[in-house]
NUMARMI-195270 format. One record per residue (C-alpha): residue in one letter; z, x, y; residue number from 1. Coordinates in steps of 0.02 Angstrom, whole numbers, plus 50000, padded with zeros to 5 digits. Example, Ala and Ser with C-alpha at 12.3 -4.5 7.8 and 13.67 -1.06 7.14 Angstrom:
# residues 2
A;50390;50615;49775;1
S;50357;50684;49947;2
***
This chain:
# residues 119
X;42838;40992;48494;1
X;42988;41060;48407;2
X;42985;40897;48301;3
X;42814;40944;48252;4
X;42869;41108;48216;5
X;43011;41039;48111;6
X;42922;40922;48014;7
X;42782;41056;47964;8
X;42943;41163;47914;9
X;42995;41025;47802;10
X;42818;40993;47722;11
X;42789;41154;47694;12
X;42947;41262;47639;13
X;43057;41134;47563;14
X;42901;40998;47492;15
X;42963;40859;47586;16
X;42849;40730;47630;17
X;42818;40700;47809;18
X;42698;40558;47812;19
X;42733;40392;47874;20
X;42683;40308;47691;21
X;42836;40428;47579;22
X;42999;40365;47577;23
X;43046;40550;47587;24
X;43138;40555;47744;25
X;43285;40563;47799;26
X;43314;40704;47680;27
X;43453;40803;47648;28
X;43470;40971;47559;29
X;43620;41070;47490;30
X;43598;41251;47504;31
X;43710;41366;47426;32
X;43716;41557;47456;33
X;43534;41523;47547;34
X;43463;41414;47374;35
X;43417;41251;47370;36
X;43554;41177;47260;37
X;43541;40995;47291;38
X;43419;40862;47378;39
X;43404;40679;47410;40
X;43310;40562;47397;41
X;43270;40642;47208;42
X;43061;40644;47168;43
X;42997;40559;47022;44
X;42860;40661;46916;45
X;42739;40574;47020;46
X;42804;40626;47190;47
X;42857;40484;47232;48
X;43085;40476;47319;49
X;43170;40387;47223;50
X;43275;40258;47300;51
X;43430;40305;47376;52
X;43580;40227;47474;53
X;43627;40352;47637;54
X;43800;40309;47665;55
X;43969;40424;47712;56
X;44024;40376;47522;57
X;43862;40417;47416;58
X;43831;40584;47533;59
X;44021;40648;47505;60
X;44000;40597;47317;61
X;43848;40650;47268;62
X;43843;40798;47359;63
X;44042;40850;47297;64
X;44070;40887;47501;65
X;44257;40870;47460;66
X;44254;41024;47331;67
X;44156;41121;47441;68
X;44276;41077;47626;69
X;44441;41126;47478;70
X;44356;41310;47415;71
X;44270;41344;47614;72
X;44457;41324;47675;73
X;44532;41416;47527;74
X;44428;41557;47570;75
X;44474;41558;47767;76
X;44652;41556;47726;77
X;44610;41719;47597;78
X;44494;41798;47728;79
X;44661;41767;47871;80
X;44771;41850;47735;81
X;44686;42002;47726;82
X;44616;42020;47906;83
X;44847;42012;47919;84
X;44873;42156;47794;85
X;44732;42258;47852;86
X;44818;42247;48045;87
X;44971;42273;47960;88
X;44882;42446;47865;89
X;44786;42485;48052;90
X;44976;42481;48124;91
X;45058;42595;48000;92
X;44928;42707;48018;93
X;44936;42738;48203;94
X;45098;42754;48182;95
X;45094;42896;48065;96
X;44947;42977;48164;97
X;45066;42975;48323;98
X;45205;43067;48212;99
X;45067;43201;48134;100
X;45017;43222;48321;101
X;45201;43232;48394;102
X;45240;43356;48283;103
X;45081;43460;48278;104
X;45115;43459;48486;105
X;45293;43551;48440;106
X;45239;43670;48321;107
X;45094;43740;48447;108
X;45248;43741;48587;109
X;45339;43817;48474;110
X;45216;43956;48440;111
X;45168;43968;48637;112
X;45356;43995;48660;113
X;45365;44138;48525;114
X;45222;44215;48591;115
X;45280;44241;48773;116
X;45443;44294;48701;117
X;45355;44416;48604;118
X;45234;44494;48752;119
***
């Protein structure tokens, strides 16, 4: 059933060719930011896949997988960096927030002292 379901998915929302006749499957699609950016097998005007080797090589070639695994981890490393400095900001924040609070906490002792001295 959920092969059905996948197929139909295929047919319908990315015109793939599920029938036993097209050479469209195995497909594969390259989406980028949620577009279609890539597919293979190619169609011909007609329709028609156009012939296609699926090996480790071709996929990692023609698809530029290399480029893509280099600026992915580029971007973790950035995204570590700044989820670092904004701990480091969260820290020196509490930290001041615990002073402001300490010293808030001495000036109304402070005044509760001068007022009893005062009554």
């Amino acid at each position: 059933m959920l092969l059905l379901l996948m197929m139909l998915l295929l047919m319908f929302r990315f015109k793939v060719s599920a029938s036993p006749l097209a050479k469209q499957l195995p497909a594969l699609l390259l989406f980028c930011d949620g577009v279609e950016a890539m597919r293979r097998p190619l169609t011909d005007s007609r329709g028609r896949a156009v012939t296609w080797t699926f090996s480790q090589e071709n996929v990692i070639r023609e698809f530029n997988l290399n480029e893509i695994y280099a600026e992915g981890s580029s971007r973790k490393k950035r995204k570590e960096v700044k989820e670092v400095k904004k701990e480091e900001v969260k820290e020196v924040v509490k930290e001041e927030v615990k002073e402001v609070v300490k010293e808030e906490v001495k000036e109304e002792e402070g005044s509760v002292a001068e007022t009893k001295k005062n009554k």
